[in-house]
C-alpha positions as CSV (number, residue, x, y, z in Angstrom):
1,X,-53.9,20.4,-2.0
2,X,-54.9,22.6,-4.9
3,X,-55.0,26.2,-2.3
4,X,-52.8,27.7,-0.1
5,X,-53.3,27.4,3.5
6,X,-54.5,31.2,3.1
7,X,-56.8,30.3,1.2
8,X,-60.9,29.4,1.9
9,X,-63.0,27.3,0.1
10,X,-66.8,26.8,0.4
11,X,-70.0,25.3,-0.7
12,X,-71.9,28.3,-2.0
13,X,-75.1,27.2,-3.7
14,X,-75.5,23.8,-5.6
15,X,-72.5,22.7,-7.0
16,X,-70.9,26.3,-7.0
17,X,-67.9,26.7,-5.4
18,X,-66.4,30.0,-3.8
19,X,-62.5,30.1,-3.0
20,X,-61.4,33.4,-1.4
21,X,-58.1,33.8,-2.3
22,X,-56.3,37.2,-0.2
23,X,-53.3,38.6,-1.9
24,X,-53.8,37.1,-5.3
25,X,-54.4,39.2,-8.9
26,X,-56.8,38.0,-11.7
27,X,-53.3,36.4,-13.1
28,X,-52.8,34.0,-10.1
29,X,-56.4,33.4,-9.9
30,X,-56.6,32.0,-13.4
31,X,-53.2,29.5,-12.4
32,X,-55.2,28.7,-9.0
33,X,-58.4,27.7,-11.2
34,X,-55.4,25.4,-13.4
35,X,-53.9,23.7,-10.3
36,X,-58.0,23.0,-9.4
37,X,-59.0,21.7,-12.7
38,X,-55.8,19.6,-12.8
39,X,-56.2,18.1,-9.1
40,X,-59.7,17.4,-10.7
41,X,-59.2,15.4,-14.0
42,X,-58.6,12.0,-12.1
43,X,-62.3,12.2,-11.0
44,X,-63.5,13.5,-13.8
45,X,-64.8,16.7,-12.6
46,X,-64.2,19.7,-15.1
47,X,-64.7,23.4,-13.7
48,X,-65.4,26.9,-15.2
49,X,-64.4,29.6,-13.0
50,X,-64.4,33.5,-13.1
51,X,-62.0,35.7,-10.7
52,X,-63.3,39.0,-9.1
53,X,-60.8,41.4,-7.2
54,X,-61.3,43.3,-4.2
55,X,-59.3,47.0,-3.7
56,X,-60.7,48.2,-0.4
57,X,-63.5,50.0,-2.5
58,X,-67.0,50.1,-1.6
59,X,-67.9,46.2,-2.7
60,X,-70.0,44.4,-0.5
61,X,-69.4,40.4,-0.6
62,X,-72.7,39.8,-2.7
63,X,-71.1,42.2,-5.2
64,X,-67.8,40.2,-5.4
65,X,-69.6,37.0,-5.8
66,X,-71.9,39.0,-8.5
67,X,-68.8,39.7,-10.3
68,X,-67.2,36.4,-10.2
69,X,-70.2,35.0,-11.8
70,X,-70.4,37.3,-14.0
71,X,-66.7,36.6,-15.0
72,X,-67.6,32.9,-15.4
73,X,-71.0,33.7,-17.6
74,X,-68.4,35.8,-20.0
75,X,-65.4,33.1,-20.0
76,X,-68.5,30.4,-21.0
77,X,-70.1,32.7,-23.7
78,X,-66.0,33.0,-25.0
79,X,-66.1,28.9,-25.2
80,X,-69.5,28.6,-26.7
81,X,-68.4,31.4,-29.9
């Protein structure tokens, strides 16, 4: 398995996924999305992923997920320039 036994990953909408990930930083995320995306080349399934961090602040869950996809939109924009 790609995640730790931590770790929790859903369906969210279509074919979006959403791993929650406690106790990792934007770093670890980006070598979690590499241990995914290599798991996933046998089937021929390729991923783009964005990380969001939480800090105990004020974020609400929609928010996190807003920022994770908002994190994907820019790492897709980086690909396409």
């Amino acid at each position: 398995s790609s995640i730790r036994s931590d770790d929790r990953a859903s369906r969210w909408i279509g074919d979006d996924f959403a791993i929650l990930a406690p106790g990792i930083d934007a770093e670890q995320a980006g070598l979690l999305a590499r241990r995914i995306e290599t798991g996933l080349q046998s089937e021929r399934i390729s991923i783009r992923w964005g990380a969001a961090e939480y800090h105990g602040d004020a974020l609400t869950a929609q928010d996190l997920l807003a920022a994770a996809r908002k994190a994907t939109a820019r790492k897709a924009e980086d690909v396409a320039a």
